[in-house]
N, C-alpha and C positions, 0 to 999 in steps of 0.2 A: 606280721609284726613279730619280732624276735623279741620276746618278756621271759620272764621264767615259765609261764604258765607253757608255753610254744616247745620252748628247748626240753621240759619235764615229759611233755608227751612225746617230743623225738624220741628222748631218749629210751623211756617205755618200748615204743615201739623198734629199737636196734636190738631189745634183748635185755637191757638194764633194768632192774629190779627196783632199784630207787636213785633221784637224782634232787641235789643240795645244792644252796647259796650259801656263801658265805665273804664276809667282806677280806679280802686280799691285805692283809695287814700281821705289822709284826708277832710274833707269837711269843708271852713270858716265859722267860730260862724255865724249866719245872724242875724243882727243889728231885723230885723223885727221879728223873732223869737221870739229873747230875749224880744223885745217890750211887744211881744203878751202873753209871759209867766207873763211881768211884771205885764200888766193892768187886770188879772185877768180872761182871754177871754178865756180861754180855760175851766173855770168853775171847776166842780167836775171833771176832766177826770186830774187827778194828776198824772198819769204814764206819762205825756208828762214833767214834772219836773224832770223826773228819766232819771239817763244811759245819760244824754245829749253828755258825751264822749263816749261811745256806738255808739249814733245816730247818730254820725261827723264822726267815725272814722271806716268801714267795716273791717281793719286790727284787732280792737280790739274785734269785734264782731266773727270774724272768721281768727281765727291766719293766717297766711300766704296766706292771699286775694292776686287776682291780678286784678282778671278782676269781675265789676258788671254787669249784665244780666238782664237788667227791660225786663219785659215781660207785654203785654197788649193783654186784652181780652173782647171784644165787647161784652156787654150785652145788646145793642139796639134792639127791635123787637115791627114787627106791631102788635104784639098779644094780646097786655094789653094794655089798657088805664082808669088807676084811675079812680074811680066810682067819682062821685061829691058829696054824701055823705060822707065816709069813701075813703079816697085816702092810698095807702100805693106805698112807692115809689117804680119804676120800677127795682132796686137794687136787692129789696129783694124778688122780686115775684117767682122766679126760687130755684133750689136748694141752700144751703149756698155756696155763693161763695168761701171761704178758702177751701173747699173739695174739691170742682172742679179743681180751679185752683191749688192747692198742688197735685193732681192726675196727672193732666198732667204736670209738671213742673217736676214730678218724674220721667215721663217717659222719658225728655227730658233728665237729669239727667244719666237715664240708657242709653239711648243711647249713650251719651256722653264718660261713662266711658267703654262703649265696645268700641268706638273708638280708646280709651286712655284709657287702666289700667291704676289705680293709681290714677286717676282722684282724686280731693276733691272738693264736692263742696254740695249745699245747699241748701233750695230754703226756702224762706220765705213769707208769704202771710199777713200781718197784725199781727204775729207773733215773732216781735220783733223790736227793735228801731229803723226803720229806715227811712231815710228820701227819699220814693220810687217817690214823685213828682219829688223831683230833679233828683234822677238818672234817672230817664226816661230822664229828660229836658236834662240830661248832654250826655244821649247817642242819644239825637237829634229824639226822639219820639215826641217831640210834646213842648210846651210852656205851662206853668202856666196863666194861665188866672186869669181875676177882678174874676171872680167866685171861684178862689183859686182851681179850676178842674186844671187836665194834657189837652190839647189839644190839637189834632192831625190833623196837616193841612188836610183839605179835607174830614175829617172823624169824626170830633165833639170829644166828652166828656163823651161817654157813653161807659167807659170800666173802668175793674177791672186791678188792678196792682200786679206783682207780681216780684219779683227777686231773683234772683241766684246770690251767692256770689259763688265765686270758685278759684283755687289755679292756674289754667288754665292760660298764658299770651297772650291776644288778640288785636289785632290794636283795640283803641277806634274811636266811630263813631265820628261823629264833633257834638258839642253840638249846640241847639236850644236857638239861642240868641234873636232872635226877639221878640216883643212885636208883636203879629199879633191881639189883640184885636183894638190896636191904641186908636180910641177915642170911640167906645162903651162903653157906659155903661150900657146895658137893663138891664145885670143879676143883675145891684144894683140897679135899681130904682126899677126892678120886686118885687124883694125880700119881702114877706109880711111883715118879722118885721124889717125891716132895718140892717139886720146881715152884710153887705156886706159894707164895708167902701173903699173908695174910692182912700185910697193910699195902698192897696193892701191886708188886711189881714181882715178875718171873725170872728165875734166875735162870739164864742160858745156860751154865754150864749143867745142869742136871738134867734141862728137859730133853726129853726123849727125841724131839723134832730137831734140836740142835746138835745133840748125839749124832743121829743118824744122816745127817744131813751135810751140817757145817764145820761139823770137827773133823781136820783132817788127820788124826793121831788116831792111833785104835780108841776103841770106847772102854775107858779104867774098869781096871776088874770090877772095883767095888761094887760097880752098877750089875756084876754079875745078877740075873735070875729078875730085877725091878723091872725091864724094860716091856714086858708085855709080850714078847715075838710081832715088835715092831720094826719091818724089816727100812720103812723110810717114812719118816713122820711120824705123827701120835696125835690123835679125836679125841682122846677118853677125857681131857676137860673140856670137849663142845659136846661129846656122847649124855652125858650127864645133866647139860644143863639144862632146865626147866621149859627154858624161853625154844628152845628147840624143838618141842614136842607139835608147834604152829607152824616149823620152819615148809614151805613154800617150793616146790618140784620146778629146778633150772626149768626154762625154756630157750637156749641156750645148748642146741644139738651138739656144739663141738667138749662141751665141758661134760657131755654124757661118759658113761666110761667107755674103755677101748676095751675088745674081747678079753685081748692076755692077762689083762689085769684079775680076772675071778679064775686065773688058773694058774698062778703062782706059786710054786709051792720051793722047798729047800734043794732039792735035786734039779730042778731047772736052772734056781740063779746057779749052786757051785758048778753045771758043766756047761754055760752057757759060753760060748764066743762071744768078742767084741762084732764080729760082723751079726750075729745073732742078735747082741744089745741094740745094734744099731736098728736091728729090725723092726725088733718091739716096741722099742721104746723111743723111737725117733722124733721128736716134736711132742715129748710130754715132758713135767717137771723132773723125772729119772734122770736126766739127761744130765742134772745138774750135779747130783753123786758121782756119777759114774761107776761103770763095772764093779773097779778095783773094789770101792766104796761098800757099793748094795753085796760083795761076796764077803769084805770083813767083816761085815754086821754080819750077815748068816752063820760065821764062823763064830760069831761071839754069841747069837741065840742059842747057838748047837754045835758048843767045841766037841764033842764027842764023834759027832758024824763026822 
């Protein structure tokens, strides 16, 4: 019988760490969204301008939706810990995670439709407009945290998101209304360059993860000395958080890290080849920087060298 209770254990057993209902239905403009689109905070990353009825509406995105399916997948593990020269954040030290998780999301998918020919349904991994914080929050995975993370009572903030749209009609879970941060504020005061604002929303253009990542202009002086010797990404507002001290060891071999990643250091990335890049880093999130990328950050940790 295909119920939630069926698909919840599939899922368990592909690897997923927790899996939600939620009913397939429009989502309210958020006043803080809109804010956040206004003041310019999202930066260069302009596809977050596009599709907004898209991003509200899963009907529109996938005709005859019913039911949304966040999927979460624990990339925590004792195995990495950032060099304090060149730090690259623990996201990306494993395989790219859209591969992984769209592999097994497929299989879940398969499963699903030998259950039930006829099935339709979807899975999307950072793949398309959607707003996968909330649907997790609404299928009662976890709360949006000051760190602007999904978090999972009991088990932290170190996992990747993915969802299933499907034509499938499911009891939805009960949504995650709490505020369980309360009055914490470490992830904002940690925050090297002060991206983390206090009534809820993170400003792009400061954080160190969009720095190093999604700008494609040098990184402004001004940020000289705040960014930590974070050579792609930045943890210190998931390093910090409380709720992370439970978080839960992937089981999920491909999201383990890969050797080169704990031997990184500043002399590797400046004389590394592009056929060299392609070596190490072939099928990780790196990929999406590029060379050019990972060697002007270096130059901007360490104009001197």
């Amino acid at each position: 019988m295909l119920d939630t209770t069926s698909i919840r254990k599939k899922s368990l057993e592909l690897g997923f760490s927790a899996c939600g209902f939620a009913r397939a239905e429009p989502l309210p403009l958020n006043d803080l969204f809109n804010d956040w689109l206004g003041k310019s905070s999202h930066g260069q990353m302009h596809y977050m301008e596009k599709n907004i009825d898209l991003r509200l509406d899963p009907g529109l995105l996938f005709p005859g939706a019913k039911t949304v399916i966040p999927l979460l997948a624990s990339y925590h593990t004792e195995e990495y810990t950032p060099a304090e020269s060149l730090k690259v954040s623990r996201y990306a030290v494993g395989r790219d995670y859209h591969r992984v998780l769209k592999k097994r999301a497929q299989k879940l998918i398969d499963w699903m439709s030998g259950e039930k020919p006829g099935l339709k349904a979807r899975i999307y991994v950072d793949s398309a407009p959607i707003m996968e914080k909330e649907w997790a929050r609404r299928a009662g995975l976890g709360w949006i945290g000051k760190n602007t993370c999904l978090i999972r009572p009991g088990e932290g903030s170190w996992f990747f998101l993915g969802t299933i749209i499907t034509d499938l009609e499911l009891p939805p879970d009960l949504p995650e209304d709490r505020d369980l941060c309360e009055n914490c504020t470490r992830c904002i005061d940690a925050c090297p360059t002060q991206a983390l604002h206090p009534d809820g929303y993170l400003d792009a253009t400061k954080c160190i993860s969009y720095l190093t990542i999604e700008l494609k202009d040098p990184i402004p002086e001004n940020f000289m000395g705040q960014t930590d010797y974070w050579l792609f990404g930045c943890d210190r507002c998931q390093e910090v958080c409380p709720s992370n001290r439970f978080a839960k060891e992937t089981t999920i071999q491909d999201l383990k890290p890969k050797e080169v990643f704990n031997g990184i250091n500043q002399q590797m990335i400046n004389q590394m080849s592009h056929d060299e890049f392609e070596k190490y880093f072939s099928g990780t999130a790196l990929k999406r920087a590029g060379l050019e990328k990972l060697k002007q950050t270096r130059s901007f940790l360490y104009p001197n060298d």
